[in-house]
N, C-alpha and C positions, 0 to 999 in steps of 0.2 A: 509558571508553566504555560505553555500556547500550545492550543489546540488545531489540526493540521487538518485536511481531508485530503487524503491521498488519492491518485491515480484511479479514474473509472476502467475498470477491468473487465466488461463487459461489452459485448459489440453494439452498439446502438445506433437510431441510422441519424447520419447526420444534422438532420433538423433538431431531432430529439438530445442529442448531444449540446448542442448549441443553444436552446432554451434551458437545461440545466445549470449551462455555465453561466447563463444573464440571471437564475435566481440565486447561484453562488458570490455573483460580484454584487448584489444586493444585501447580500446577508454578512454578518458581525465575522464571519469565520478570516482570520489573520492571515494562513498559509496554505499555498493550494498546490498541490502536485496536479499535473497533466501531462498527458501524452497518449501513446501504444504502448503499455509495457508487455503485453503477451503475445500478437502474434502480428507479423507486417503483412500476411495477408489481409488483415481487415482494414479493407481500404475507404471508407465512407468519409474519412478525414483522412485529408493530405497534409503534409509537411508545413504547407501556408496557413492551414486552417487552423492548426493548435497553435502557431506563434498569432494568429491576428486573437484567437481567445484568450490566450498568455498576454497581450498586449492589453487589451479589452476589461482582466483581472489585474493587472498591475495597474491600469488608470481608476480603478477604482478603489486602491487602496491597497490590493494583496501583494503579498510576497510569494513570489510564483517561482516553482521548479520545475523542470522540464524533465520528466519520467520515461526512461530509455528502454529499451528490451530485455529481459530476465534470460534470454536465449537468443544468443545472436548464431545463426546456421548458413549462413549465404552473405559470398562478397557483396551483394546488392544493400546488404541491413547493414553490413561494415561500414559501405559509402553513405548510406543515412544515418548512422550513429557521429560520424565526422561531422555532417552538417549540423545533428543537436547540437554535439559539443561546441565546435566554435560558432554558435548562435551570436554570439557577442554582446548576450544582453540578460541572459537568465541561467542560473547556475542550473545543474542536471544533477538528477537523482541516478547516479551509475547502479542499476541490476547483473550487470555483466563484468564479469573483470576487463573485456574489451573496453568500456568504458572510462573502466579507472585508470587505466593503461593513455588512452588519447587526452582523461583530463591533464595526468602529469607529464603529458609531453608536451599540453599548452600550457602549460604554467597556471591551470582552470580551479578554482575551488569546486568541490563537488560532495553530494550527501551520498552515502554510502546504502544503498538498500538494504532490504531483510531476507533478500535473494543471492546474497553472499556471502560466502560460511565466514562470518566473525567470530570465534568461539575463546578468543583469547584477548589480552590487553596487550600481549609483544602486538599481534598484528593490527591491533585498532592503533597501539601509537605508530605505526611504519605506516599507516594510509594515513594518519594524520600530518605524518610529513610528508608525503605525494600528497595533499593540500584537502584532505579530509574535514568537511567542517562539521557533519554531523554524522552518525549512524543509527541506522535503524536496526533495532533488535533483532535476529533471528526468530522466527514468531513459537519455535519447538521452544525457547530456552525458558528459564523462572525465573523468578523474583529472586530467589537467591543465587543463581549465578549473577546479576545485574549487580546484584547488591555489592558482590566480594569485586569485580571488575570494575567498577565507580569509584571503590572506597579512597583510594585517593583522589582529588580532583580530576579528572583527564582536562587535556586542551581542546577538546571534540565536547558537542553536545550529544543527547543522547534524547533517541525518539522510542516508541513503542506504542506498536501496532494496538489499540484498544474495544475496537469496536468494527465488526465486520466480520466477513467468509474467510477463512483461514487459508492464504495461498501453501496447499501443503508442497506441490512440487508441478515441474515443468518437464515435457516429454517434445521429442522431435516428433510424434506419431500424435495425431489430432482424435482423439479421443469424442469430441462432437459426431465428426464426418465420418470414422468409426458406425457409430452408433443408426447411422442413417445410412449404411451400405455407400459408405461414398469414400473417394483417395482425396489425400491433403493436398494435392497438385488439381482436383478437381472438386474441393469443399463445399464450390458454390455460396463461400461464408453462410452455411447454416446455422452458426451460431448466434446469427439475427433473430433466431425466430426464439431464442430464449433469454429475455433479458434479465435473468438475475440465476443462468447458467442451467443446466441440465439436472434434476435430481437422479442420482443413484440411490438406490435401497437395497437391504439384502432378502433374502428368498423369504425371512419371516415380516416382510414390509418395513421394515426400519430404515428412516434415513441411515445412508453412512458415507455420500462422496457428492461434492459436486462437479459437475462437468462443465468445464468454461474455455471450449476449446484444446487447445495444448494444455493447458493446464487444469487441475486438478484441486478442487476449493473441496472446504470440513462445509457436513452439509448444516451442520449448527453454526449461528451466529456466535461470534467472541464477543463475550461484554466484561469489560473490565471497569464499568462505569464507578464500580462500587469500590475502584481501588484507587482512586482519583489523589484521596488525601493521602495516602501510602506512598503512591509514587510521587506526592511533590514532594517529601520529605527525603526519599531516598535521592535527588536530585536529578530527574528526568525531566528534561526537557520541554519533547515535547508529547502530546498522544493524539494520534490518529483515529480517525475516523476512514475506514476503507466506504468509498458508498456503493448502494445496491440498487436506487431509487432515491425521488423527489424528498422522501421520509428524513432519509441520513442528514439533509443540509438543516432540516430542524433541529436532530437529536447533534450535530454538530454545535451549532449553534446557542442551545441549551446548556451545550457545555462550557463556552467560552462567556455566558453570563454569566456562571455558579463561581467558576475559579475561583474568581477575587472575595468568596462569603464561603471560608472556614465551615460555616456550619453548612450549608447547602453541598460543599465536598463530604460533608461525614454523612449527610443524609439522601447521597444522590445515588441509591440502591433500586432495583430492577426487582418485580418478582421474577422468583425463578421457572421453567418451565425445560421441557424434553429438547425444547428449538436452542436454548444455548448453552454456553461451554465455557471453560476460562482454566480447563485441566494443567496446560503448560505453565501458565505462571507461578501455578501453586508446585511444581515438580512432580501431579499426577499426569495420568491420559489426557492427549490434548482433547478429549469428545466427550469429558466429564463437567461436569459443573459440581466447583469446590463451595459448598456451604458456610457463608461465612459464620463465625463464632460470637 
């Protein structure tokens, strides 16, 4: 199994983004998704800026993909999504069917997000033939849907989201800008001023949503740490690390020591607490945390 860190989802301002990625190309972690996958107004990094840190993580050893938009709404994201795609040098993480649509018309290998209703293996082998080399799990689905959908080998690998804010869903209505009396055409990217997203609670004070712009994060962390030896046995791939902070390229990194020491998988368990969840994998509430036995 290899451990991934996916796609920063959060607006960060560009310096701050850029010393991230220089202690991610320092650190053990193998596969680095980057990009904008949530909104093209957050403009603090341009187009040059994540291929020169894409460039920056691949000379230091990573296997870099290029992570596209989960919501493409304006010909202007179409004409930038063309440019991901034929980067000519880094496969893409397609979120959009737009995506998957321009890799198979370059003839482009491409990973398949968790921002794409996959819910069947007719449709996982049909994007394996438009040139699918992995997919990421839908993050609602279980352990035992994975289970019964792998049981034959597929020719696609298989990734799953393990650690992080649970992307629950994507809106054309900015839900930050919302929140601060402000229109998405006039956002001012307020969503600078929250770097690991907005908390929602409901009227008896309880987390229940985070607000990360257009999109829409579980306000518990996933941790699937404790299911590390489960999943290499059912044959997944890979497990992601979504980051939130400096913190994640540790708890990333901690993970790609343990792999290879059997025992350190069976004993790599979290205490549990109100802040996380791992409901969907078990087939409960994604905002439950299942006890293990």
């Amino acid at each position: 199994m290899n451990i991934s860190l996916g796609p920063l989802l959060y607006c960060w301002q560009k310096q701050q983004v850029s010393d991230f990625y220089q202690q991610v190309a320092a650190s053990n972690i193998p596969l680095v998704y980057l990009g904008e996958a949530v909104c093209s107004r957050r403009r603090e990094l341009k187009w040059g800026d994540y291929l020169e840190l894409a460039q920056m993580l691949k000379q230091a050893g990573k296997d870099v993909v290029i992570s596209t938009l989960a919501l493409i709404e304006a010909p202007s994201e179409y004409t930038e999504l063309k440019r991901q795609v034929d980067n000519g040098e880094f496969i893409i993480e397609a979120n959009d069917m737009a995506a998957v649509y321009l890799a198979k018309e370059h003839k482009l290998p491409f990973v398949c997000g968790a921002s794409i209703n996959n819910y069947n293996r007719a449709s996982l082998d049909i994007l394996a033939r438009f040139g699918m080399q992995r997919f990421v799990m839908p993050i609602e689905l279980s352990k035992a849907w994975l289970s019964q959908v792998i049981q034959d080998k597929p020719a696609f690998e298989v990734e799953v989201l393990g650690h992080g804010y649970l992307p629950l869903a994507h809106s054309a209505r900015c839900f930050t800008a919302r929140h601060k009396q402000l229109t998405k055409d006039s956002c001012e990217t307020i969503c600078r001023q929250y770097s690991k997203g907005l908390l929602a609670q409901t009227q008896e004070q309880q987390p229940l949503l985070r607000l990360n712009g257009i999109q829409t994060q579980s306000a518990a962390c996933l941790d699937l740490r404790s299911e590390l030896a489960a999943m290499t046995q059912m044959g997944v791939d890979v497990f992601r690390v979504s980051p939130s902070g400096l913190e994640c390229i540790a708890k990333a990194s901690a993970l790609v020591d343990s792999i290879n020491t059997p025992s350190a998988l069976q004993s790599n368990t979290v205490p549990l607490s109100a802040e996380q969840c791992n409901g969907y994998w078990f087939g409960e509430a994604g905002l439950t945390m299942h006890h293990s036995e």
